[in-house]
Biopython code that builds the backbone (N, CA, C, O; Angstrom):
import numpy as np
from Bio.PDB.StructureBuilder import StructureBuilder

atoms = [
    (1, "UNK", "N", (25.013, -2.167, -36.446)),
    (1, "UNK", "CA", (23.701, -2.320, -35.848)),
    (1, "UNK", "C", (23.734, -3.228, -34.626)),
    (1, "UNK", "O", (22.989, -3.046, -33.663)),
    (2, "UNK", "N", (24.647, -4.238, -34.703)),
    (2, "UNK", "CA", (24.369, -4.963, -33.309)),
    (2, "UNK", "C", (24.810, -4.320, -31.784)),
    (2, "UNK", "O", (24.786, -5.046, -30.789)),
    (3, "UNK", "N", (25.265, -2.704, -31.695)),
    (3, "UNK", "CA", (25.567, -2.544, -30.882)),
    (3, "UNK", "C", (24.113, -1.592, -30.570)),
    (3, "UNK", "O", (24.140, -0.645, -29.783)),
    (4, "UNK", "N", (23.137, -1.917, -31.152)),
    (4, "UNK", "CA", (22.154, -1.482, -30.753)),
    (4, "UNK", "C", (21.065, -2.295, -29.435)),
    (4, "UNK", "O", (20.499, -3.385, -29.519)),
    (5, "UNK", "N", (21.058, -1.635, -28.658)),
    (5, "UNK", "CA", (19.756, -2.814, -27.493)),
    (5, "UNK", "C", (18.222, -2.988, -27.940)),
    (5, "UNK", "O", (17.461, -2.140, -28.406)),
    (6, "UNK", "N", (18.020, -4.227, -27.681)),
    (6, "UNK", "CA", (16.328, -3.857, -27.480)),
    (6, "UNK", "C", (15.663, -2.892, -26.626)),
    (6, "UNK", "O", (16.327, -1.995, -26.107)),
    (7, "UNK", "N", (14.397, -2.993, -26.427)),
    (7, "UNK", "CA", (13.603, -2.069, -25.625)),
    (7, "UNK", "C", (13.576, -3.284, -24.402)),
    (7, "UNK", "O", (13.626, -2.827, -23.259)),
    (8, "UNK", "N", (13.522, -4.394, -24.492)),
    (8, "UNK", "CA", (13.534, -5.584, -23.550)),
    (8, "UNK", "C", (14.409, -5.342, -22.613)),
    (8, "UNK", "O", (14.212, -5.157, -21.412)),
    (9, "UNK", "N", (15.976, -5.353, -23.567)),
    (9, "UNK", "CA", (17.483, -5.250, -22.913)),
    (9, "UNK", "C", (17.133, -4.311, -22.030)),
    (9, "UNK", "O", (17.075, -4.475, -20.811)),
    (10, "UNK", "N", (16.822, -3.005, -22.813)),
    (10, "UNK", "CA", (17.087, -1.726, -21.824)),
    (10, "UNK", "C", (16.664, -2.042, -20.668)),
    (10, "UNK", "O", (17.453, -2.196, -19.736)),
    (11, "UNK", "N", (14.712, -2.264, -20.465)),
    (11, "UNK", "CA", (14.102, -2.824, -19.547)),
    (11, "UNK", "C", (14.753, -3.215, -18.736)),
    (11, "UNK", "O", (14.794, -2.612, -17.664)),
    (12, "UNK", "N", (15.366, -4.159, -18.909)),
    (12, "UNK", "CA", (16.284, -5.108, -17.686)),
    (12, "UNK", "C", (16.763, -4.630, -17.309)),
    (12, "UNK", "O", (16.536, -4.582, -16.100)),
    (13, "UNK", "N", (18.153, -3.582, -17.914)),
    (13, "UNK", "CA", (19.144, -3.046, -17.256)),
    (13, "UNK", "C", (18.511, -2.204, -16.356)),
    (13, "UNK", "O", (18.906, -2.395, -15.207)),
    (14, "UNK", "N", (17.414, -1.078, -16.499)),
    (14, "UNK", "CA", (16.910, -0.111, -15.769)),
    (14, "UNK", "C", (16.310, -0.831, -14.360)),
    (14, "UNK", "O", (16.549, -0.494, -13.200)),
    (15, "UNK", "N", (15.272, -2.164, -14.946)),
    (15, "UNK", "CA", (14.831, -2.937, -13.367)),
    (15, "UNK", "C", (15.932, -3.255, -12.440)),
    (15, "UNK", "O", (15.756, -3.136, -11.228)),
    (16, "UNK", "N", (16.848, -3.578, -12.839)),
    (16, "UNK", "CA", (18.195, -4.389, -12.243)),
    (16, "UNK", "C", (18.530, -2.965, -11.331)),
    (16, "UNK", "O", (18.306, -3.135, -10.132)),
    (17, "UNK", "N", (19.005, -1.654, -11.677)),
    (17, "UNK", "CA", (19.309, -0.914, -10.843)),
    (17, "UNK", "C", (18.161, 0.040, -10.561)),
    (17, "UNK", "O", (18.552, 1.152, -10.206)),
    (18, "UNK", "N", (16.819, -0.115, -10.630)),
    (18, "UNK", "CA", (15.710, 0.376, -9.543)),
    (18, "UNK", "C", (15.944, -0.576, -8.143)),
    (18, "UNK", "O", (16.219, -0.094, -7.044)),
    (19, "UNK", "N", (15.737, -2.345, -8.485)),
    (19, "UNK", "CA", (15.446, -3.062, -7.588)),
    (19, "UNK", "C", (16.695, -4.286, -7.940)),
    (19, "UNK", "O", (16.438, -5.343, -8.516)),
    (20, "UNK", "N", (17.976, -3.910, -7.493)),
    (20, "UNK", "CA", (18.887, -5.004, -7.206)),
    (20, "UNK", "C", (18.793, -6.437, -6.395)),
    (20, "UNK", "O", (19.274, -7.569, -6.441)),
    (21, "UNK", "N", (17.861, -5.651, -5.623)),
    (21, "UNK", "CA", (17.464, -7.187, -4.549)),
    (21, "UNK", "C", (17.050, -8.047, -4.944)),
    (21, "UNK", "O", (17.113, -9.128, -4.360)),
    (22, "UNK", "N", (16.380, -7.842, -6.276)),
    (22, "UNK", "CA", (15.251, -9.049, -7.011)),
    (22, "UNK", "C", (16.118, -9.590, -7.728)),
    (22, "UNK", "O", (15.882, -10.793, -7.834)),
    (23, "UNK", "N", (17.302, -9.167, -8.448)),
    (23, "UNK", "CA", (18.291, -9.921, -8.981)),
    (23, "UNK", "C", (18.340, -11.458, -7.993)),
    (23, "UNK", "O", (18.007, -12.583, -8.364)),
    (24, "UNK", "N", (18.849, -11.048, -6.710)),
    (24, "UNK", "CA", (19.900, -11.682, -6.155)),
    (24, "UNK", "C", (18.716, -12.825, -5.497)),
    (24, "UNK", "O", (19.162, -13.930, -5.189)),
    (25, "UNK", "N", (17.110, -12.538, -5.269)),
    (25, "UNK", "CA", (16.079, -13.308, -4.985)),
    (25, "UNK", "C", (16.630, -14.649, -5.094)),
    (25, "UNK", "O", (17.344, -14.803, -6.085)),
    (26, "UNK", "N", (16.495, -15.603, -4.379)),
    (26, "UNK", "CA", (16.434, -17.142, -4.786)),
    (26, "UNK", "C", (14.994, -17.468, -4.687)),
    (26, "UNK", "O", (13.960, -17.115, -4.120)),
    (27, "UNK", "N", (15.631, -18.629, -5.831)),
    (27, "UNK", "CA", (14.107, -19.455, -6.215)),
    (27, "UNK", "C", (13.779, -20.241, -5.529)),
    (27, "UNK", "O", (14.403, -21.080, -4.880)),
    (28, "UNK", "N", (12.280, -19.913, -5.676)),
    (28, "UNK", "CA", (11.364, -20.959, -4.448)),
    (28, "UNK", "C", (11.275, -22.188, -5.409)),
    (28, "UNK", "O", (11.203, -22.374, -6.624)),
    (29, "UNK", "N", (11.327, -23.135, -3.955)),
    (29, "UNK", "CA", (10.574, -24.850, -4.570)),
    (29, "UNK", "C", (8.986, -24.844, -4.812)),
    (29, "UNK", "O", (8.391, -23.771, -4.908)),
    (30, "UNK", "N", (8.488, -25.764, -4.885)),
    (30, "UNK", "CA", (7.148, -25.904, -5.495)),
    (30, "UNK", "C", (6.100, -25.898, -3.981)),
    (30, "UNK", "O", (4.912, -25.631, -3.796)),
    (31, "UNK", "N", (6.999, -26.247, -3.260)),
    (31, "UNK", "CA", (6.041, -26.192, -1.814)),
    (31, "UNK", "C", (6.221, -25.232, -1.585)),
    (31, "UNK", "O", (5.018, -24.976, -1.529)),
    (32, "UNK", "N", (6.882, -23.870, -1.258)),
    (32, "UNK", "CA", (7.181, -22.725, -1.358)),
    (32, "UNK", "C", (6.099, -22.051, -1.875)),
    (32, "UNK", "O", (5.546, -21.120, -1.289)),
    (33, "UNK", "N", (5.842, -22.393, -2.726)),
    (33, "UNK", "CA", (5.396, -22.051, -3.885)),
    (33, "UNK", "C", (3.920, -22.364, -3.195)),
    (33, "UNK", "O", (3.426, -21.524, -2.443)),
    (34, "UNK", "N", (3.368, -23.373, -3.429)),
    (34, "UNK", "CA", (2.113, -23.664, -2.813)),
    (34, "UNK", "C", (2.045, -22.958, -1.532)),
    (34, "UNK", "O", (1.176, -22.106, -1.348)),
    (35, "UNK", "N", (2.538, -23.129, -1.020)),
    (35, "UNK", "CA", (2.596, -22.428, 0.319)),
    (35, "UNK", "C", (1.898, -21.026, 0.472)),
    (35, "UNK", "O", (1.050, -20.643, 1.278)),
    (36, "UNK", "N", (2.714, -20.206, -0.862)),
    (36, "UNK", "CA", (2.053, -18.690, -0.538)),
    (36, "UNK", "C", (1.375, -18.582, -1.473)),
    (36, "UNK", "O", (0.799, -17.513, -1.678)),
    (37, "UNK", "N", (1.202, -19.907, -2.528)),
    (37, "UNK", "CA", (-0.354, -19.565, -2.663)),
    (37, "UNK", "C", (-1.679, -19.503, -1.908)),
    (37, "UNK", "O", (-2.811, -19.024, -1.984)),
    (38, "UNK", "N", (-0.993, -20.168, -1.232)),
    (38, "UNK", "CA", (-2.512, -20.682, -0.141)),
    (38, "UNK", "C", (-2.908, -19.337, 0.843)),
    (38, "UNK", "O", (-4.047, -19.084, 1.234)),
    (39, "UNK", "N", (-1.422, -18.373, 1.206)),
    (39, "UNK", "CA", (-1.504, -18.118, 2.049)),
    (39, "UNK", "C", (-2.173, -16.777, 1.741)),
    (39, "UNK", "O", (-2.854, -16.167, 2.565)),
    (40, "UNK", "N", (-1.912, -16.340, 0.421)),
    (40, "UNK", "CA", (-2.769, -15.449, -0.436)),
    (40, "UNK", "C", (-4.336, -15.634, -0.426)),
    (40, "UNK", "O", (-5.212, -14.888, 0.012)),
    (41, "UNK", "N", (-4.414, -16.858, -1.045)),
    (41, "UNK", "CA", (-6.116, -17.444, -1.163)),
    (41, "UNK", "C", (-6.179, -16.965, 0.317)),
    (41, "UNK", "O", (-5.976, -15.768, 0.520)),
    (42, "UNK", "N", (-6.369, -17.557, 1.076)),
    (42, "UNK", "CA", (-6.733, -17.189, 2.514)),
    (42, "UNK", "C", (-6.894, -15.812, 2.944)),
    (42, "UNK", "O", (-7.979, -15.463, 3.407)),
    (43, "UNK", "N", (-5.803, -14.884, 2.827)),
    (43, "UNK", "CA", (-6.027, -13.834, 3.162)),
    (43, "UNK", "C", (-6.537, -12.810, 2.277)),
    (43, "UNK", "O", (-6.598, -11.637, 2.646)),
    (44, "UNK", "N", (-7.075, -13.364, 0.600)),
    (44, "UNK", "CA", (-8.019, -12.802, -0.261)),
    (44, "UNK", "C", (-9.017, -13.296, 0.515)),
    (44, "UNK", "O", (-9.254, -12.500, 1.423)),
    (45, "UNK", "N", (-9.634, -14.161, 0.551)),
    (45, "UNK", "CA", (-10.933, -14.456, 1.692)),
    (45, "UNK", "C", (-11.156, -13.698, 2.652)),
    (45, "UNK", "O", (-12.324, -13.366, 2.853)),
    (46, "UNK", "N", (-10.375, -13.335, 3.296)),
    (46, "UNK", "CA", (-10.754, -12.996, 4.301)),
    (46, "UNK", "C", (-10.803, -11.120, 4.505)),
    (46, "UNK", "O", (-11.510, -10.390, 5.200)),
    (47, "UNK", "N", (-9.868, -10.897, 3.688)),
    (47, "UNK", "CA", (-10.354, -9.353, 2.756)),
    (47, "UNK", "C", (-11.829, -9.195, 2.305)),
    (47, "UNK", "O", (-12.534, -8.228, 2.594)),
    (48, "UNK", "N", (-12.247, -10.361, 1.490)),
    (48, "UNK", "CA", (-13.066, -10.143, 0.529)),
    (48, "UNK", "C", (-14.532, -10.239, 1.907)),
    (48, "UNK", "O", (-15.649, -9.734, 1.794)),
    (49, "UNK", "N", (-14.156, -10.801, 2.734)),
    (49, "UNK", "CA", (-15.539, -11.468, 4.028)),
    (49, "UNK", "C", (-15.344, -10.018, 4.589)),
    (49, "UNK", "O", (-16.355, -9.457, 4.164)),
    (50, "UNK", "N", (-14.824, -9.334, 5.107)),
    (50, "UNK", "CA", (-14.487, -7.905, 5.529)),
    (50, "UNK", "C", (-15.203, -6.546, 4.557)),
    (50, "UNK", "O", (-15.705, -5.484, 4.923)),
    (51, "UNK", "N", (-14.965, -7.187, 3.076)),
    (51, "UNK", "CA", (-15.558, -5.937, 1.977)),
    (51, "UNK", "C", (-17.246, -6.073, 2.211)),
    (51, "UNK", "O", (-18.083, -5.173, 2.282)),
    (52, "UNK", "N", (-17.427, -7.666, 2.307)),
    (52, "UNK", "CA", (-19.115, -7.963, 2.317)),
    (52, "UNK", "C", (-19.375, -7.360, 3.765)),
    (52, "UNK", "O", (-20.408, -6.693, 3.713)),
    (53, "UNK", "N", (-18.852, -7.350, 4.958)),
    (53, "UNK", "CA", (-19.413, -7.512, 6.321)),
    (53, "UNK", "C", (-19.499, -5.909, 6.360)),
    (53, "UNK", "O", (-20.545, -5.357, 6.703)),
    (54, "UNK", "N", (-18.307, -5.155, 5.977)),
    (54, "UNK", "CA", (-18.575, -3.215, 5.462)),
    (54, "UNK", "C", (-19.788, -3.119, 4.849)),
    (54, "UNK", "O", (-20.781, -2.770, 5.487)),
    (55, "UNK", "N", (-19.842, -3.484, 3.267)),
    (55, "UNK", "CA", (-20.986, -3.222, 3.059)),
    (55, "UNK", "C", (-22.342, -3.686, 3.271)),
    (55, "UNK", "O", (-23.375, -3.263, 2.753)),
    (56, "UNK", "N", (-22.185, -4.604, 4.097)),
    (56, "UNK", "CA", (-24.057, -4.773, 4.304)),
    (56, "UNK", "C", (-23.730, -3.723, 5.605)),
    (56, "UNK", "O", (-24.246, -2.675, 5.216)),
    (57, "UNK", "N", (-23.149, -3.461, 6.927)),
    (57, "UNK", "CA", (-23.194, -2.746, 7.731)),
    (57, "UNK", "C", (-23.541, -1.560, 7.662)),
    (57, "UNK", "O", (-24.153, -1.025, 8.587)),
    (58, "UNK", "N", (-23.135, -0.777, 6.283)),
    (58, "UNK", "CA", (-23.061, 0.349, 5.488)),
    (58, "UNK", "C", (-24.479, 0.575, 4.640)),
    (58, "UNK", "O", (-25.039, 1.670, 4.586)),
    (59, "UNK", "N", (-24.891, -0.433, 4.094)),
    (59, "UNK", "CA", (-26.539, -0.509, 3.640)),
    (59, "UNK", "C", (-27.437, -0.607, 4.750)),
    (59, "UNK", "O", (-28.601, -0.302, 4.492)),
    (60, "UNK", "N", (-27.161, -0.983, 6.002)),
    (60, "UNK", "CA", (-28.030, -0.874, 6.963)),
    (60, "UNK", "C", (-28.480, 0.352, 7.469)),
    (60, "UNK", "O", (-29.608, 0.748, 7.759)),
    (61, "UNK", "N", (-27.159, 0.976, 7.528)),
    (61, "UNK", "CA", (-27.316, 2.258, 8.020)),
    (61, "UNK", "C", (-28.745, 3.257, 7.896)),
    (61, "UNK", "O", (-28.997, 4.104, 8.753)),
    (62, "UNK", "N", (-29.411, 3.072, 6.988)),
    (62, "UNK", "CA", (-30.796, 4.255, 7.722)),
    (62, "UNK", "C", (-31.680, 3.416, 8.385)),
    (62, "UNK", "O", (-32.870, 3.696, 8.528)),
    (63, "UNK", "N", (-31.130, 2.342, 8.821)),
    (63, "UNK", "CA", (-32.373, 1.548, 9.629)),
    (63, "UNK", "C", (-31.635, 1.745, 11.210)),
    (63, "UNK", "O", (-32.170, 1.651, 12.315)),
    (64, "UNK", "N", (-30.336, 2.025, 10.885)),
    (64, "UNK", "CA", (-30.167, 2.382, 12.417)),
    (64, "UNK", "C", (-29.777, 3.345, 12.917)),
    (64, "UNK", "O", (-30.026, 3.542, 14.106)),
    (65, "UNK", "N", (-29.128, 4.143, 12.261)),
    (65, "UNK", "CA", (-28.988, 6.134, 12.938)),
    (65, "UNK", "C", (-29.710, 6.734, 11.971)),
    (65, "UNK", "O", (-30.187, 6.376, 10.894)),
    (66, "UNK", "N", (-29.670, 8.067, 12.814)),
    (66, "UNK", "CA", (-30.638, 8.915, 12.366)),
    (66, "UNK", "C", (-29.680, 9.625, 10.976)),
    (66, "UNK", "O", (-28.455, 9.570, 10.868)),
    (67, "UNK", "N", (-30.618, 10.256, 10.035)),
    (67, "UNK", "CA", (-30.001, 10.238, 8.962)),
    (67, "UNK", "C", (-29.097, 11.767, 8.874)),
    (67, "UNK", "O", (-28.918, 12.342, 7.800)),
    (68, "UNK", "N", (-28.801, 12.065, 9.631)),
    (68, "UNK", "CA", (-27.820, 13.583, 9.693)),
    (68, "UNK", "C", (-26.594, 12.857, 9.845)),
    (68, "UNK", "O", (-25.549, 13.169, 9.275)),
    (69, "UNK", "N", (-26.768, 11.666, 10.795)),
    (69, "UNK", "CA", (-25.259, 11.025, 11.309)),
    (69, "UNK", "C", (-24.793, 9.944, 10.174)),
    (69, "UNK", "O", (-23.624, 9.576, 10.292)),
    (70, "UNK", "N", (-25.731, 9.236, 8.810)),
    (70, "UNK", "CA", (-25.684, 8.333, 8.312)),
    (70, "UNK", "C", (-23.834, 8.513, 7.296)),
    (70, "UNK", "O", (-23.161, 7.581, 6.855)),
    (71, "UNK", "N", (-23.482, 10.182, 7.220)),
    (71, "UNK", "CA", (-22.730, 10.303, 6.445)),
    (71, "UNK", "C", (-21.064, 10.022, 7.096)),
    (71, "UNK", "O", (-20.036, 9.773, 6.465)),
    (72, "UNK", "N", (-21.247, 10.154, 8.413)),
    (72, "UNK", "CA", (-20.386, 10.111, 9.272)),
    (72, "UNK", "C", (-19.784, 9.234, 9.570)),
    (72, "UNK", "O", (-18.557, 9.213, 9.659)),
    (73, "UNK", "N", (-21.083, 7.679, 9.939)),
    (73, "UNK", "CA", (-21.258, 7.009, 10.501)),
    (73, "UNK", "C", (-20.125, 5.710, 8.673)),
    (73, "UNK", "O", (-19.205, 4.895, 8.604)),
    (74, "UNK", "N", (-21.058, 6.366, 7.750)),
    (74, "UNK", "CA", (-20.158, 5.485, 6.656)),
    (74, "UNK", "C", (-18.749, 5.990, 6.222)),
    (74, "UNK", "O", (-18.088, 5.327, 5.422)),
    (75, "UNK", "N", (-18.390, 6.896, 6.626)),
    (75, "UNK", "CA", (-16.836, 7.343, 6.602)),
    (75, "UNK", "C", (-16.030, 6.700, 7.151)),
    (75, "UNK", "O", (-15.006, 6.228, 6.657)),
    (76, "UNK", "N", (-16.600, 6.569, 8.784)),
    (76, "UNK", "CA", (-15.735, 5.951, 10.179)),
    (76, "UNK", "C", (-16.091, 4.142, 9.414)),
    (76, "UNK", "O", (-15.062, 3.474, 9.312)),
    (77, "UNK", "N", (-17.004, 3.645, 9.076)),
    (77, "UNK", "CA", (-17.251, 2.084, 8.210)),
    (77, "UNK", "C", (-16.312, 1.786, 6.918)),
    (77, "UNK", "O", (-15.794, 0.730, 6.553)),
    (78, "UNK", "N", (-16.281, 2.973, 6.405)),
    (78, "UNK", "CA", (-15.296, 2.728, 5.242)),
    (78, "UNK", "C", (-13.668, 3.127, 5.584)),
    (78, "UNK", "O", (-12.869, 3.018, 4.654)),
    (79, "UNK", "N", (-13.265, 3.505, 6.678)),
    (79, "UNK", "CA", (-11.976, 3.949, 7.135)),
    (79, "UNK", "C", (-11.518, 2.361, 7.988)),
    (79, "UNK", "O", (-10.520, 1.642, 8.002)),
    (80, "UNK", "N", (-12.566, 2.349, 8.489)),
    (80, "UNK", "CA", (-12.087, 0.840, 9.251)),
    (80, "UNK", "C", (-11.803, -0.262, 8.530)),
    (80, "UNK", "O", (-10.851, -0.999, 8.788)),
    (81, "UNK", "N", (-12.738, -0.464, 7.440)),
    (81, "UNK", "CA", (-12.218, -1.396, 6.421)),
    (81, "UNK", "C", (-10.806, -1.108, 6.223)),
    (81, "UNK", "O", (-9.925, -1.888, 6.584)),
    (82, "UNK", "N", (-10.548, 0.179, 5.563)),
    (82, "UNK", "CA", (-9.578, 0.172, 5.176)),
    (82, "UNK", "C", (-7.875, 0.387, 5.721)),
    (82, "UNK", "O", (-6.728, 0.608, 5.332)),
    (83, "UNK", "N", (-8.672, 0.148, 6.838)),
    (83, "UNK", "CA", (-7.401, -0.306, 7.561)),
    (83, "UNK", "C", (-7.047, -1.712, 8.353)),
    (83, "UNK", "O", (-5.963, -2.241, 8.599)),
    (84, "UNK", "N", (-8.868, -2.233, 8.754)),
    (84, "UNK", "CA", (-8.593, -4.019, 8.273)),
    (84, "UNK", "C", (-7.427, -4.457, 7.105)),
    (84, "UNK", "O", (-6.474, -5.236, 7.098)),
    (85, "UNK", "N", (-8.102, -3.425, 6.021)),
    (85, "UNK", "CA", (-7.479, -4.456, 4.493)),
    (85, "UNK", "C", (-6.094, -4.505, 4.809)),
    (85, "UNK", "O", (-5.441, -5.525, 5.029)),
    (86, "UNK", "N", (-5.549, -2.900, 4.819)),
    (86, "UNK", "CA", (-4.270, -2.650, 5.106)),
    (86, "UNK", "C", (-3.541, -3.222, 6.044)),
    (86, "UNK", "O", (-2.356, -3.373, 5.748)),
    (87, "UNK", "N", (-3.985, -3.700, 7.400)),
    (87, "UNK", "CA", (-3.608, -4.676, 8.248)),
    (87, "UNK", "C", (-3.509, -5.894, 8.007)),
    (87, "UNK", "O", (-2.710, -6.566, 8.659)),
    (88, "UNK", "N", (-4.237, -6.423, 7.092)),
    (88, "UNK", "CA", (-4.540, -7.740, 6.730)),
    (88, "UNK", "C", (-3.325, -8.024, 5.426)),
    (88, "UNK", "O", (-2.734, -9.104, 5.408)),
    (89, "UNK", "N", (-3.137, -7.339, 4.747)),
    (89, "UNK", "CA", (-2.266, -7.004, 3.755)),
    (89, "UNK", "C", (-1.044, -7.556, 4.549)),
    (89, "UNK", "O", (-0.563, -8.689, 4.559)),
    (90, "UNK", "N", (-0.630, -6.250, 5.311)),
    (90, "UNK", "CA", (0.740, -6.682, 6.014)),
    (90, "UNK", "C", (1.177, -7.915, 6.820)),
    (90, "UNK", "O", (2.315, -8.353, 6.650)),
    (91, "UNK", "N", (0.352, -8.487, 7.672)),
    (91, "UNK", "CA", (0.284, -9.912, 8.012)),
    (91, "UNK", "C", (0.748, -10.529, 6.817)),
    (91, "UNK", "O", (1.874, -11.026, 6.823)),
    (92, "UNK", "N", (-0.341, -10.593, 5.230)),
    (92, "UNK", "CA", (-0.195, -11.574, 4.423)),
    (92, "UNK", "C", (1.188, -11.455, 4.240)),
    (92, "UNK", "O", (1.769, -12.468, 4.631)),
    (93, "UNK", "N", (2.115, -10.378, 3.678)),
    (93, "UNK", "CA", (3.107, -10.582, 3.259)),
    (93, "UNK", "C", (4.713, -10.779, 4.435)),
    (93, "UNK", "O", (5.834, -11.021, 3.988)),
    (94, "UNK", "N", (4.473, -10.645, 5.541)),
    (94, "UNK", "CA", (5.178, -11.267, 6.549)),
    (94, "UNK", "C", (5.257, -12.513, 6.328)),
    (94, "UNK", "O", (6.344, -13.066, 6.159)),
    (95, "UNK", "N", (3.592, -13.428, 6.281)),
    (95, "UNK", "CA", (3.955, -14.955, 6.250)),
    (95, "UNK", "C", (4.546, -15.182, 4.849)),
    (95, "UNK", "O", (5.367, -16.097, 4.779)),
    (96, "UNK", "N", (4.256, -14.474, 3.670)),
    (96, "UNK", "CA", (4.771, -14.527, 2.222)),
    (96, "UNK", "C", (6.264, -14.668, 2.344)),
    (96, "UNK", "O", (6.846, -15.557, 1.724)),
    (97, "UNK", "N", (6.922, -13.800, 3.141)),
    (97, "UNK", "CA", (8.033, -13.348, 3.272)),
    (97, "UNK", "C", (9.070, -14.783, 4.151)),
    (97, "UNK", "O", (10.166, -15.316, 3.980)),
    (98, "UNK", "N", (8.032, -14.899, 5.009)),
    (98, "UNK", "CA", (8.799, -15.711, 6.144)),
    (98, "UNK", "C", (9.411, -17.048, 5.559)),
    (98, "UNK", "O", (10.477, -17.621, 5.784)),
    (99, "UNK", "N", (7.839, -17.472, 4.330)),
    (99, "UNK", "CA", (7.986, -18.990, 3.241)),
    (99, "UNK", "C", (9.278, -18.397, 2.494)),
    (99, "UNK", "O", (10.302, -19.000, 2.815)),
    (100, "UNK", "N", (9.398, -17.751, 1.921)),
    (100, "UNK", "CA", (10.025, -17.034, 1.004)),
    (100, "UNK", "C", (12.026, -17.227, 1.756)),
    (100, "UNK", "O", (13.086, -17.537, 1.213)),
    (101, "UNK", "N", (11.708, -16.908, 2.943)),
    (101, "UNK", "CA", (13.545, -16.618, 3.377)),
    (101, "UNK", "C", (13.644, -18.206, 4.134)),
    (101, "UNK", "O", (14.715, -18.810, 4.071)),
    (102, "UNK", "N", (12.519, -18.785, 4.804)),
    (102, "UNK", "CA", (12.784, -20.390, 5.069)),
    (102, "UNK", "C", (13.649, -21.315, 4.218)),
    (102, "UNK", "O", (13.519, -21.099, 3.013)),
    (103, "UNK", "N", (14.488, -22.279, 4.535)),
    (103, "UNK", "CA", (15.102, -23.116, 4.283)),
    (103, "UNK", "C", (14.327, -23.994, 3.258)),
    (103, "UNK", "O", (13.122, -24.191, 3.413)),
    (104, "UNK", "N", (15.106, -24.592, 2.073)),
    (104, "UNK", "CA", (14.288, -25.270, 1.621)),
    (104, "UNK", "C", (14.296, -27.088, 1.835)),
    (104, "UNK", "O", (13.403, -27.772, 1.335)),
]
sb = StructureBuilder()
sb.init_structure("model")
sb.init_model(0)
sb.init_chain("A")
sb.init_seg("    ")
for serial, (resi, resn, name, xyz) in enumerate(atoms, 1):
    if name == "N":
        sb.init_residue(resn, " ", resi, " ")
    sb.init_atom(name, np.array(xyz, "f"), 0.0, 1.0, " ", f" {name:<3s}", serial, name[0])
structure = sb.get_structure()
């Protein structure tokens, strides 16, 4: 029986050769660490100020086009968000990245 694995073991072995790189990851210090927490908080803020500033823009809408264009008008509002977010995303994890390969 002991040449039997866990479901844990297996786990590992299978993550290890999906994503080898994470093996070889070094560990962050605690400022590191703080670091991209912060840098997260921040750029959750500023996602989240972007979701509010879409949707009230988006609830406004029959007070300011006419309502044939209102469906249009929230497509092109909800596409832009979502490529704020997606922009905003990639920034975050550049600076994530940058703390991350810095010297400690």
């Amino acid at each position: 029986m002991s040449g039997l694995k866990s479901a844990w073991e297996l786990s590992l072995e299978r993550s290890d050769k999906l994503a080898p790189e994470l093996k070889n990851q070094k560990k962050l210090t605690k400022k590191q660490k703080q670091d991209i927490a912060e840098i997260r908080k921040e750029y959750t803020a500023r996602i989240a100020d972007r979701d509010v500033t879409s949707i009230d823009k988006i609830r406004k809408l029959p007070d300011r086009v006419p309502p044939e264009e209102i469906g249009a008008r929230k497509a092109e509002l909800e596409e832009q968000f979502r490529t704020d977010k997606k922009t905003l995303e990639e920034e975050m994890e550049k600076e994530v990245e940058a703390v991350r390969s810095r010297k400690k």
